[in-house]
N, C-alpha and C positions, 0 to 999 in steps of 0.2 A: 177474316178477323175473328177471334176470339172476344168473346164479352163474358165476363164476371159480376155474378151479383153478389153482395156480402163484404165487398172489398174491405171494411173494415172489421170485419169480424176475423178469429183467428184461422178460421180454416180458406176461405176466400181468397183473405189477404195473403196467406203463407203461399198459396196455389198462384197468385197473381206473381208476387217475387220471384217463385222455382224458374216461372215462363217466361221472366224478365232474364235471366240467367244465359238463354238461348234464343226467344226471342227479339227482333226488334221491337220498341215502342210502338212504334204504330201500328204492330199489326193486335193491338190489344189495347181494350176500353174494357174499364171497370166502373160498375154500376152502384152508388151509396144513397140511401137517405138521406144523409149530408153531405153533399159534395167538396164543404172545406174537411170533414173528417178523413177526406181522404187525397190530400191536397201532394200525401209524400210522395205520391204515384204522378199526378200532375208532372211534379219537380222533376220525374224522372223523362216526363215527354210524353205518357199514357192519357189517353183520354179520359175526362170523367165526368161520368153522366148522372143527371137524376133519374133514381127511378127507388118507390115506393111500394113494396105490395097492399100495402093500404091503399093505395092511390093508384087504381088500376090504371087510369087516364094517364101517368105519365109511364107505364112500362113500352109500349109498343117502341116509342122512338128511342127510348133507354136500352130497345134491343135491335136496333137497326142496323142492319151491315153483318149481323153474326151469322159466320157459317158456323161457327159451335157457342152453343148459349152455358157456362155452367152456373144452373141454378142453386143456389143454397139453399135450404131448403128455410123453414119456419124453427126458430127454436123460444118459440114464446110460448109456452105449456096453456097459459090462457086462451090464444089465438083461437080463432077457429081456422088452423093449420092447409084442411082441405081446400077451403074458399079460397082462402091466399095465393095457393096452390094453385087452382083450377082459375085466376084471375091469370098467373101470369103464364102460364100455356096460354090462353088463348091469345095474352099479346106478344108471344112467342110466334103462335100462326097468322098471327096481323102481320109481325114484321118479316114474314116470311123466314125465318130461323132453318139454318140447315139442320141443325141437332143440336137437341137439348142432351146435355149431363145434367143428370138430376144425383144430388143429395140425400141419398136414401140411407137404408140402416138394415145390417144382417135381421133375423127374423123378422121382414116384414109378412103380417098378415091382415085380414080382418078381424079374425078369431083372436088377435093376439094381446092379453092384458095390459101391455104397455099401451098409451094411449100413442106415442109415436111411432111404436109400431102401423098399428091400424092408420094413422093417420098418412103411411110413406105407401102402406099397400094400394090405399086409395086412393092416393097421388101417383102412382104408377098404374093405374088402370085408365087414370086421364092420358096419361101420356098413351099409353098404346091406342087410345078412341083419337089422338090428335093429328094425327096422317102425319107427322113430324117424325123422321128418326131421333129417337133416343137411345141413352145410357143412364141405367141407375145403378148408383154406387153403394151397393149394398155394405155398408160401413159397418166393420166392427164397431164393438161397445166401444167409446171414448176409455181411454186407460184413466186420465188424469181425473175422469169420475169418481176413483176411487179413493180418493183424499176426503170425500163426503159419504161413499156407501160404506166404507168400511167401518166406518163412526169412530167414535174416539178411544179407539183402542188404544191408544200410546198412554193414556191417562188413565184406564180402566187395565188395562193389561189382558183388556176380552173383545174380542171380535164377536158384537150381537148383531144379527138381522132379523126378518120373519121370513125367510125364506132362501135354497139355498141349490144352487146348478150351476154348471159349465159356461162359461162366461168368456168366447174370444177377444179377451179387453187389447184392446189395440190403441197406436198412438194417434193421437190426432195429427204431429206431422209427418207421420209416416204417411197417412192419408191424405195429406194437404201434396207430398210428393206426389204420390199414384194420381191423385187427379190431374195436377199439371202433365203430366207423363202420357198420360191416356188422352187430355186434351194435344198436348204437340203432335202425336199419334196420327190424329184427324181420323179417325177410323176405327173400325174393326175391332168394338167392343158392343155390340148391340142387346138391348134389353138388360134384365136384371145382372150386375156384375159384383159379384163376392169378394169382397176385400177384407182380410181378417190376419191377424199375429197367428202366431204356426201351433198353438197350443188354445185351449179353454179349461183353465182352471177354476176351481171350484171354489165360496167363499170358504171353507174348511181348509184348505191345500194350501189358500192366500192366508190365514191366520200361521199355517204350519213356517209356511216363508218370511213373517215379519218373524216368526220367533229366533229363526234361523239368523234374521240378518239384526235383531237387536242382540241377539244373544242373552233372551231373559222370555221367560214363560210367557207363551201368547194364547189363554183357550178362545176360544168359540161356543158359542151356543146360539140355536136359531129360539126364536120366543114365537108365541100364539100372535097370529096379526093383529089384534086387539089390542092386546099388552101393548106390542111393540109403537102402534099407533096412539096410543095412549102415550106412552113413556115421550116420545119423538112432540107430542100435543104439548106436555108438560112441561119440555126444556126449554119454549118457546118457540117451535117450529110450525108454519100456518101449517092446518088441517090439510087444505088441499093439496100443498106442495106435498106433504105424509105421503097423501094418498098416492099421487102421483110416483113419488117414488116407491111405494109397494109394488103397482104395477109392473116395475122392471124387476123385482124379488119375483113375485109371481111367473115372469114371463121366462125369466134363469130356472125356478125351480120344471118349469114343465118342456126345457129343453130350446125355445127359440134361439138362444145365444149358443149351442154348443158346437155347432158345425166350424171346420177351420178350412180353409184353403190357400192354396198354394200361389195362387195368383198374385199376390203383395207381394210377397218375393219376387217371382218374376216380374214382375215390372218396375220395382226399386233394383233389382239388379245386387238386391244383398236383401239379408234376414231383417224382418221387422224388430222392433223393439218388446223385450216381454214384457210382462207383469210384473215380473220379478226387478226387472231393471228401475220399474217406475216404481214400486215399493222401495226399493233399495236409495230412488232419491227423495222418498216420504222420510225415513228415516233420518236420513242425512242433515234436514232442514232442521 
């Protein structure tokens, strides 16, 4: 059996449907916070469990039966990511789990400014101390991120960040594929696994493409972190979330994101989606 956590969320959820496509119901239970939130999957015959990473006490049974667990990871910038993390591995090794898929993210490290960075490297170091076979799905950048990094360039006519590097921005359902693909697989992806669009463009190159696809002057300029955190403080944006998102400027300008590999491809069995494509429907909206 296959167990999914996140089932409501988009990437979970998308990875739960791919698998519905081929697999039968029942050989798959997905796991929600709220189990009516995920009631669409019910309707289809899948099982649906509660299981909480807050609530470490209901994970173990909420992973019961899984020869492959995939975890999604924390995306609560607040959380404290690790604990959550290192809660449900160990009710992973309670329920006797054949292999975890872990949710992970291209540059992780601990050195690495992005705070989820560091926080997937650390969650991938539990996993190899858990005697558990795993998979971490080292995920490009989310593409559809860039509706928010790239700021309000349609209305300013300028692409500002404070910082500025090679960025494999990749789709989220190109990725929501590769996981279901690698989960029917049942196999033969072990440890860290590089999932990324075939290119890493840089914020500069992404300015040079909206101009391209508006057909109207796009500049760019990178600002002093300060400013830029200032300006971001000013328009009403909370401090922390700022910061936050600095750290993934930072972790672009010093090369974590610029690595690409070939592997998404092969395992979709066709080309990822670019950057260009997902600017192209920024534009369009």
């Amino acid at each position: 059996m296959i167990v999914i956590t996140g089932a409501t969320g988009a990437l979970g959820g998308a990875a739960a449907d791919r698998l519905l496509e081929t697999l039968p119901a029942g050989e798959l239970a997905v796991v929600a916070r709220d189990p009516a939130a995920a009631r669409r999957f019910a309707a289809r015959g899948v099982q649906v469990r509660h299981g909480d990473y807050r609530e470490p006490g209901s994970l173990p049974a909420a992973f019961e039966g899984a020869d492959q667990l995939l975890l999604v990871s924390s995306n609560d910038p607040a959380a404290d990511a690790v604990g959550l993390h290192r809660d449900a591995i160990d009710a992973a090794v309670k329920a006797a789990v054949g292999r975890i898929v872990y949710t992970s993210h291209q540059g992780a490290a601990l050195d690495s400014p992005f705070g989820p960075g560091h926080d997937h490297a650390a969650t991938e170091l539990l996993l190899a101390e858990s005697g558990l076979a795993w998979t971490s799905l080292r995920n490009g950048f989310y593409a559809h991120s860039l509706a928010w990094l790239l700021g309000p360039w349609r209305e300013t006519g300028v692409v500002t960040v404070p910082g500025d590097g090679p960025v494999s921005w990749t789709a989220r359902e190109d990725l929501a594929d590769a996981a279901a693909a690698i989960l029917a697989a049942g196999g033969g992806y072990d440890g860290p696994t590089t999932l990324t669009a075939a290119a890493a463009p840089t914020f500069e190159q992404l300015a040079a493409t909206a101009a391209e696809l508006t057909g109207r002057p796009i500049g760019f300029e990178v600002l002093d972190e300060d400013d830029w955190v200032a300006g971001q403080v000013a328009a009403g944006q909370p401090e922390p979330m700022v910061r936050f998102s600095l750290g993934m400027y930072q972790a672009a300008r010093r090369g974590f994101f610029a690595g690409t590999d070939p592997l998404l491809a092969t395992v979709l069995g066709r080309e990822p989606r670019t950057a260009r494509e997902v600017i192209a429907q920024l534009v369009s909206q």
